[in-house]
Z-matrix of the N, CA and C atoms (Angstrom, degrees):
N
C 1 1.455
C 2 1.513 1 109.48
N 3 1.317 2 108.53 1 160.27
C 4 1.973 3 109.85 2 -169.51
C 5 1.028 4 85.03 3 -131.21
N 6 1.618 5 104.93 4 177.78
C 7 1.412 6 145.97 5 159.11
C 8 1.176 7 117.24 6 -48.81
N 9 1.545 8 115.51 7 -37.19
C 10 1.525 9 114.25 8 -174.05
C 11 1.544 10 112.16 9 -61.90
N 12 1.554 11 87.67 10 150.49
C 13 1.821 12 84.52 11 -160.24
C 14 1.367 13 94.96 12 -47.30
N 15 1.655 14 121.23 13 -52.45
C 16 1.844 15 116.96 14 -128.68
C 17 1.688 16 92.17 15 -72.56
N 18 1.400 17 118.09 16 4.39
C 19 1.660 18 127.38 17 174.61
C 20 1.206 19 134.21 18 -81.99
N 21 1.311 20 106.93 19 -47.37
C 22 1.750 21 143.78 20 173.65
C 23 1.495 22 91.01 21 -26.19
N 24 1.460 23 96.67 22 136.26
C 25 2.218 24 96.20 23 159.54
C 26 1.539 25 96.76 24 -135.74
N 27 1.173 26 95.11 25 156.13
C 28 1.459 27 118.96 26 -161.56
C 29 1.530 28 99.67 27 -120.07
N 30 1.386 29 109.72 28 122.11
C 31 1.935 30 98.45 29 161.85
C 32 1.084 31 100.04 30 -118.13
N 33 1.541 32 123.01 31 147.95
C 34 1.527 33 148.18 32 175.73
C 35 1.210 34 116.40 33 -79.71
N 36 1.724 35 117.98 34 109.28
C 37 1.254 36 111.17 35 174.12
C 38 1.560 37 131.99 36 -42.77
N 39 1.272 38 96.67 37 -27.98
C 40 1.488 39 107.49 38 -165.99
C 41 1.750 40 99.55 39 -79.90
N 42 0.980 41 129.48 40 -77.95
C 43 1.549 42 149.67 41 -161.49
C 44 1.489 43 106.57 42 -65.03
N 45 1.698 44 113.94 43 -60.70
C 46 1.693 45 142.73 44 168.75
C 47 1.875 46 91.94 45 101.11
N 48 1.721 47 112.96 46 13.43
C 49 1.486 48 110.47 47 167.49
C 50 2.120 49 93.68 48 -54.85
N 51 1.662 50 89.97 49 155.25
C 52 1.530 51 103.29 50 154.47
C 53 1.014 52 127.09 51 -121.43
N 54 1.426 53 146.76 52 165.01
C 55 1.763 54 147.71 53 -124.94
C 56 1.232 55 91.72 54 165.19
N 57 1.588 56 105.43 55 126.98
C 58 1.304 57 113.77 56 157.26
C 59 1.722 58 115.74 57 -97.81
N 60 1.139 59 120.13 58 150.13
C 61 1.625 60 143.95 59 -160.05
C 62 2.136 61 88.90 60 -18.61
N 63 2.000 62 107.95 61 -59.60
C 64 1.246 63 86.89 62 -142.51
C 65 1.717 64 105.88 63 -80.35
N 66 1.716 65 105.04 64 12.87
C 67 1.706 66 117.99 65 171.80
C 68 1.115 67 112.02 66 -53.43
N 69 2.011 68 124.01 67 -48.19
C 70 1.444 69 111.48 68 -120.87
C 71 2.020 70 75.89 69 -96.72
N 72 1.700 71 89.62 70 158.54
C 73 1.498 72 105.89 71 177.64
C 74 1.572 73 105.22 72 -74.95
N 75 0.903 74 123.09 73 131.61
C 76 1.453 75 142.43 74 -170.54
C 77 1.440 76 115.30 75 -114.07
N 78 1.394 77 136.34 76 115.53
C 79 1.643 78 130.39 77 165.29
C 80 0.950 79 99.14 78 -155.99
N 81 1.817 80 101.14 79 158.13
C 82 1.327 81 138.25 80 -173.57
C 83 1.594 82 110.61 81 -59.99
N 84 1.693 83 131.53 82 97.21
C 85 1.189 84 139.84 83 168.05
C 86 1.389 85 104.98 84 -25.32
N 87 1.627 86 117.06 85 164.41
C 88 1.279 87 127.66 86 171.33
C 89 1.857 88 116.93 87 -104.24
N 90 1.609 89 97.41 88 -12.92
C 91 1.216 90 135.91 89 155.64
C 92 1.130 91 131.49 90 -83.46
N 93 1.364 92 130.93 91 94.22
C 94 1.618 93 162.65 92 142.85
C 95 2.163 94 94.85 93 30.93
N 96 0.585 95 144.19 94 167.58
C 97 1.684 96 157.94 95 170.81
C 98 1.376 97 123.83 96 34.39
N 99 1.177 98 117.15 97 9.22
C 100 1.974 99 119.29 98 -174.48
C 101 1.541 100 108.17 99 -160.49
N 102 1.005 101 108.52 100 173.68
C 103 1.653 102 110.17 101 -167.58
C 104 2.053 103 105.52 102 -135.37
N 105 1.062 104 90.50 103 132.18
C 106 1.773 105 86.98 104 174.85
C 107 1.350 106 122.50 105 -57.05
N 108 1.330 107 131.21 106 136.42
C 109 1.324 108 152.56 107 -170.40
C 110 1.210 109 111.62 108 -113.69
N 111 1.490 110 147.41 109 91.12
C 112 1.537 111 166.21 110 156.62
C 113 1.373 112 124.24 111 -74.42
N 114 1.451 113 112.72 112 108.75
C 115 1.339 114 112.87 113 163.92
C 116 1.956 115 115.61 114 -45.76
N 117 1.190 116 91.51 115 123.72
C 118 1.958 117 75.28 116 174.96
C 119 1.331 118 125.80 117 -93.14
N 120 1.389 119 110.49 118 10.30
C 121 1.347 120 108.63 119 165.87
C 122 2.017 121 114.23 120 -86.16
N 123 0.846 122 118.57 121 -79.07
C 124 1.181 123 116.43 122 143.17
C 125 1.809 124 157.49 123 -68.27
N 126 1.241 125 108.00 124 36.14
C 127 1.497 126 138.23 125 -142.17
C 128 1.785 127 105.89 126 -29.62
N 129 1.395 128 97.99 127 65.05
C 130 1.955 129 107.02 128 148.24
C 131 1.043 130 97.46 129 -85.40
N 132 1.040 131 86.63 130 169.47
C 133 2.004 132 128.97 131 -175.65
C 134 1.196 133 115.73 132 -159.72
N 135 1.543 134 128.88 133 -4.31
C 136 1.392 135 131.34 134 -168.51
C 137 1.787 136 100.27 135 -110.30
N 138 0.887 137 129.70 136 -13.19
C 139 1.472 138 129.25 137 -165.10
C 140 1.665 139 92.54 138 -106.79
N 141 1.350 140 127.93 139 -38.09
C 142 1.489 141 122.40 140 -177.64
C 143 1.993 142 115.65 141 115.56
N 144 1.031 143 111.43 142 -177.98
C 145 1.652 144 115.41 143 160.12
C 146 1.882 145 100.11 144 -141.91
N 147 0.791 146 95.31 145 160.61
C 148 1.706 147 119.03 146 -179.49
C 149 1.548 148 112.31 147 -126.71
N 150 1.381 149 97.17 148 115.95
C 151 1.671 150 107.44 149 -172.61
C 152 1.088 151 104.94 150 -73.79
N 153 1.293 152 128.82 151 129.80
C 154 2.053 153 134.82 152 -174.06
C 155 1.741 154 91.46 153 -86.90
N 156 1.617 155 89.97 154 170.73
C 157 1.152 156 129.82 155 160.19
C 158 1.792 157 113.30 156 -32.18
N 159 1.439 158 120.64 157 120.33
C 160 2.005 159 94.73 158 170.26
C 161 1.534 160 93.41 159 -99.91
N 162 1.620 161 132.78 160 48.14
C 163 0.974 162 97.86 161 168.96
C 164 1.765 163 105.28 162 -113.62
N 165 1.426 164 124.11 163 147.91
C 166 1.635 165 127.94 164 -145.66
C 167 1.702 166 96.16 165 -64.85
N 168 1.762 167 106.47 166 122.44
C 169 1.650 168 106.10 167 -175.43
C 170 1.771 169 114.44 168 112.02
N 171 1.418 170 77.90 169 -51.18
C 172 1.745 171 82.12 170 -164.83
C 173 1.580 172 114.54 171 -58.27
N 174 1.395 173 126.16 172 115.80
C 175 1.336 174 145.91 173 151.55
C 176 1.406 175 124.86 174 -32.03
N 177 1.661 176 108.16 175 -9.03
C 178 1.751 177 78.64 176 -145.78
C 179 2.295 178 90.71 177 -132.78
N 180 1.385 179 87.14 178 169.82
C 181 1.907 180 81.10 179 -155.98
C 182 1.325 181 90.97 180 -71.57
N 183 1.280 182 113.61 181 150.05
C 184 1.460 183 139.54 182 178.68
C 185 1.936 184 98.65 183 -77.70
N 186 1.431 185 100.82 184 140.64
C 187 1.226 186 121.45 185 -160.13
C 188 1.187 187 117.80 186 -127.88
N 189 1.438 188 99.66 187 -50.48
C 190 1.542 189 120.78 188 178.90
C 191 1.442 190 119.50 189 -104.40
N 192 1.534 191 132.09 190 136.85
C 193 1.102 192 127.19 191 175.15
C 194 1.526 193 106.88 192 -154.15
N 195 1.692 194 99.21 193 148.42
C 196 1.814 195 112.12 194 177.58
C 197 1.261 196 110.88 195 -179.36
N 198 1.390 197 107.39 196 159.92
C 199 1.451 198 124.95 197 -166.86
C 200 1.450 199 103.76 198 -49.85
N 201 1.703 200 110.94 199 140.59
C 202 1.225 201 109.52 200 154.33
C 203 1.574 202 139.43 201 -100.94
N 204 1.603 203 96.26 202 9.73
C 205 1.423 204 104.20 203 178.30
C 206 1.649 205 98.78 204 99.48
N 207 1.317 206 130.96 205 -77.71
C 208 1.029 207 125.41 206 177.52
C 209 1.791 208 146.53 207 -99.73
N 210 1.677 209 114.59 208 100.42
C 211 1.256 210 111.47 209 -160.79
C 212 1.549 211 115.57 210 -45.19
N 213 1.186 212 118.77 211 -22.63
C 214 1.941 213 101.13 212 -162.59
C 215 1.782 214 92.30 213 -105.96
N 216 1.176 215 113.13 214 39.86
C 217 1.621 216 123.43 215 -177.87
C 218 1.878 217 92.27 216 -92.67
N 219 1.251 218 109.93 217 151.47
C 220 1.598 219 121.06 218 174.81
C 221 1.562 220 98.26 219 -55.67
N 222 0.790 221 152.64 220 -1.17
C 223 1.554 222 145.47 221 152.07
C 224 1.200 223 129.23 222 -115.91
N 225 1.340 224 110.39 223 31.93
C 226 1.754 225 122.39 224 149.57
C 227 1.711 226 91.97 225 75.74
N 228 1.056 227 122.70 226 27.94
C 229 2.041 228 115.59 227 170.60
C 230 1.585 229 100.67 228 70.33
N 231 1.877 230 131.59 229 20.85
C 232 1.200 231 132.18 230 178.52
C 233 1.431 232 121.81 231 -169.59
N 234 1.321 233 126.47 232 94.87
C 235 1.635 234 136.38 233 -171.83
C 236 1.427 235 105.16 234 -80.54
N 237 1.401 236 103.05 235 109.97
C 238 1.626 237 91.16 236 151.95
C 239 1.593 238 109.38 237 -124.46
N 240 1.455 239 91.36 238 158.79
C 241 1.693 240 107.11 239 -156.18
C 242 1.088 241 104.45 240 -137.23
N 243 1.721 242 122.91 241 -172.53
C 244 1.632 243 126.35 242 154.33
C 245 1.551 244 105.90 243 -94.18
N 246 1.120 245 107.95 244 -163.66
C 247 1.644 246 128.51 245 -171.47
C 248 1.270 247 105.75 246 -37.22
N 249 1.652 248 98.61 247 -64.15
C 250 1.689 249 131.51 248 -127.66
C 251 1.451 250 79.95 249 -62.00
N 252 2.049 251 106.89 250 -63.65
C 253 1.646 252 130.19 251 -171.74
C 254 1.610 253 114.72 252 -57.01
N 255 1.419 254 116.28 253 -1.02
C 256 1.660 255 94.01 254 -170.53
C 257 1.519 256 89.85 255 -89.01
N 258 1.812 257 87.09 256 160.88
C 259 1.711 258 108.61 257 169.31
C 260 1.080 259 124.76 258 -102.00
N 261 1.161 260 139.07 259 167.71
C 262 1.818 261 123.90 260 152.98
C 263 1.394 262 94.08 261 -103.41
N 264 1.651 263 94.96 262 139.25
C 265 1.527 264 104.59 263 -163.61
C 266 1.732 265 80.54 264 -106.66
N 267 1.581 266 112.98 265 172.65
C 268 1.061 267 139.46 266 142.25
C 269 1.732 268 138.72 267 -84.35
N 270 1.211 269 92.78 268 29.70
C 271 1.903 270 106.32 269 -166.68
C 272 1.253 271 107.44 270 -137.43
N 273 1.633 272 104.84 271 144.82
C 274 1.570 273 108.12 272 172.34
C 275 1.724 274 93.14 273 -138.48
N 276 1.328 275 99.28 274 162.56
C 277 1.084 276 115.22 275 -153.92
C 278 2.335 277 101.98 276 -89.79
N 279 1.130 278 96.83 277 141.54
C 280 1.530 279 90.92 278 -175.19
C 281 1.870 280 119.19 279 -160.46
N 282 1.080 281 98.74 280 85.19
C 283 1.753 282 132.61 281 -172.13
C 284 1.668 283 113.29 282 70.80
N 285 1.732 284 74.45 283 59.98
C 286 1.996 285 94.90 284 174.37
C 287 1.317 286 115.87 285 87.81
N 288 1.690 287 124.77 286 -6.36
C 289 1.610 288 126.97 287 176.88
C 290 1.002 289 106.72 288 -111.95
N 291 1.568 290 118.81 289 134.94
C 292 2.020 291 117.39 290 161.17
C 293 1.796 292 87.57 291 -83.02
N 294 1.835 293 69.50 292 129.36
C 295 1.693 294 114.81 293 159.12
C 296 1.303 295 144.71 294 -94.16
N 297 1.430 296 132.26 295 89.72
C 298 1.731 297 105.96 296 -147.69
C 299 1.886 298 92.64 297 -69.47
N 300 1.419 299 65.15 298 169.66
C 301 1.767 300 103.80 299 -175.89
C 302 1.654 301 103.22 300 -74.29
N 303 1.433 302 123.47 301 141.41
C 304 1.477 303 114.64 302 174.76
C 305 1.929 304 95.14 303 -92.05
């Protein structure tokens, strides 16, 4: 699984169902700048979702995240993961692109 949104999985605090991005129930807040986010298996919105791991298998919420150097890479130019999956990259970021390190 990647970064790219239509990839992303979501688990529900409440339920622990998972949903990818174009699953979760979505509506217009009653509150001014953001929009409500609903598990659609059990439709909370008050307990949250927790973005997992994108690495293929992995169970567990993503923690860690950083450039991978390349945007049209299966994870959108940015991995986020848990612990186990993060890397130390060689890149820093420099007018919006990761750059590797010499």
């Amino acid at each position: 699984m990647g970064r790219i949104k239509s990839e992303r999985r979501w688990r529900c605090k409440n339920c622990a169902a998972v949903s990818f991005d174009h699953e979760l129930m979505t509506a217009k807040s009653p509150f001014e700048g953001f929009a409500l986010t609903a598990c659609p298996e059990c439709k909370c919105c008050d307990v949250g979702l927790e973005l997992m791991c994108d690495e293929t298998g992995c169970t567990q919420e993503a923690s860690s995240g950083w450039p991978t150097g390349d945007s049209a890479d299966a994870w959108g130019g940015y991995r986020q993961t848990c612990y186990q999956h993060r890397e130390v990259t060689n890149v820093e970021i420099r007018g919006g692109e990761a750059v590797p390190l010499d």
